[in-house]
C-alpha positions as CSV (number, residue, x, y, z in Angstrom):
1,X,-3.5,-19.7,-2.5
2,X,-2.0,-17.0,-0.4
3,X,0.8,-17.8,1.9
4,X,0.3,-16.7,5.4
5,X,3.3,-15.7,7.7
6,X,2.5,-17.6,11.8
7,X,3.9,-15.2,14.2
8,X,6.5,-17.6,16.9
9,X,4.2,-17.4,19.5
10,X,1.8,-18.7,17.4
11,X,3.6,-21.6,15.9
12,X,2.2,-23.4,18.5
13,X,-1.1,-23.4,16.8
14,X,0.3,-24.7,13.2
15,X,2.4,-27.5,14.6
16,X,5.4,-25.3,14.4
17,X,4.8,-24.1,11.0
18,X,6.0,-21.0,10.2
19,X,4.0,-20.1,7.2
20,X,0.9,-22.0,5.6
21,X,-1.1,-21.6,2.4
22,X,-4.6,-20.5,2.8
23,X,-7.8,-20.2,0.4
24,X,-9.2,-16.9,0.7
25,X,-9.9,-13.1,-1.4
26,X,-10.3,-11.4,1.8
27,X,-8.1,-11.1,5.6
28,X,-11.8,-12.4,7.2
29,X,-12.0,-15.4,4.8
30,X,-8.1,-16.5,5.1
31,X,-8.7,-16.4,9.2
32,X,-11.6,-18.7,8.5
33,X,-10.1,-20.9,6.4
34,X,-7.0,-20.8,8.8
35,X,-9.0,-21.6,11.6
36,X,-10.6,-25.1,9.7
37,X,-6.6,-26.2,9.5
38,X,-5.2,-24.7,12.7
39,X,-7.9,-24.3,15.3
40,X,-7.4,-21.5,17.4
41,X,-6.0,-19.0,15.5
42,X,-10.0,-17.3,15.3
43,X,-10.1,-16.4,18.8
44,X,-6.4,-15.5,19.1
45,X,-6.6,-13.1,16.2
46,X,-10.2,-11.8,16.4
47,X,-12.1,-10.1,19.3
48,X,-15.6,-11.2,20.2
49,X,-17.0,-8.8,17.7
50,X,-15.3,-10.5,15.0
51,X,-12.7,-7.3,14.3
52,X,-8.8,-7.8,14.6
53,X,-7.4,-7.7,17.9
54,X,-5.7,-4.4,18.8
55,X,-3.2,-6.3,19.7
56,X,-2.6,-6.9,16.5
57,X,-1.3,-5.5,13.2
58,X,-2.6,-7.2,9.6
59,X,-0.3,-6.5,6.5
60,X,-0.7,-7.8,3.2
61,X,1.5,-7.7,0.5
62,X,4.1,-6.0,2.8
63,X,1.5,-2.7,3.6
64,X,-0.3,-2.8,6.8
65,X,-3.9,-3.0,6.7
66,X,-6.6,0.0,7.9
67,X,-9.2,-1.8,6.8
68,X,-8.5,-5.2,9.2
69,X,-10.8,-7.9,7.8
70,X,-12.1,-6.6,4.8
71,X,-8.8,-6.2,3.3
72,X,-8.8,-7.8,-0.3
73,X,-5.8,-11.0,-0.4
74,X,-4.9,-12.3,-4.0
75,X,-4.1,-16.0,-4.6
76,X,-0.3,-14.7,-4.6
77,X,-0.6,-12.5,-1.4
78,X,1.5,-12.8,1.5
79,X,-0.3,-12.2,4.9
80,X,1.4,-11.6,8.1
81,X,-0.3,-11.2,11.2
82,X,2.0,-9.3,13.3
83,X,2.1,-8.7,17.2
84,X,1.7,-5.0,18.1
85,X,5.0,-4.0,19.4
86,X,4.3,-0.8,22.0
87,X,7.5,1.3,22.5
88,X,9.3,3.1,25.4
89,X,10.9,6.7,25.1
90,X,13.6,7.9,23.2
């Protein structure tokens, strides 16, 4: 199973839990199978056409994802769901 990474401001939703293991050979199918543990994690990650927020970044195995949901996870993958960080000027 692949071990996926809870943002803190999410750890709320996995009773404090800062990482889970989760079934699941694609991003789409790990937030489903999150959300059957940890409900609410489907509408705080996905928008109402079932895409990742913009608010938020996917990265599996330590690359960030273009492809959002569709991205393939192996049983030893590491998935982090990460808040988009905007920035200021240098």
């Amino acid at each position: 199973m692949a071990t996926v990474f809870i943002p803190s401001l999410m750890q709320n939703l996995s009773e404090g839990a800062d990482r889970v293991t989760v079934e699941g050979n694609t991003v789409r199918k790990i937030i489903d199978n999150l959300e059957e543990i940890h409900t609410g994690f489907k509408s705080r990650l996905l928008d109402n056409r079932g895409r990742i927020k913009p608010n938020i970044s996917v990265a599996v195995d330590g690359e960030v994802s273009e492809i959002g949901i569709l991205e393939r996870v192996s049983p030893n993958s590491e998935v982090h769901f990460l808040p988009a960080i905007a920035g200021g000027e240098l």
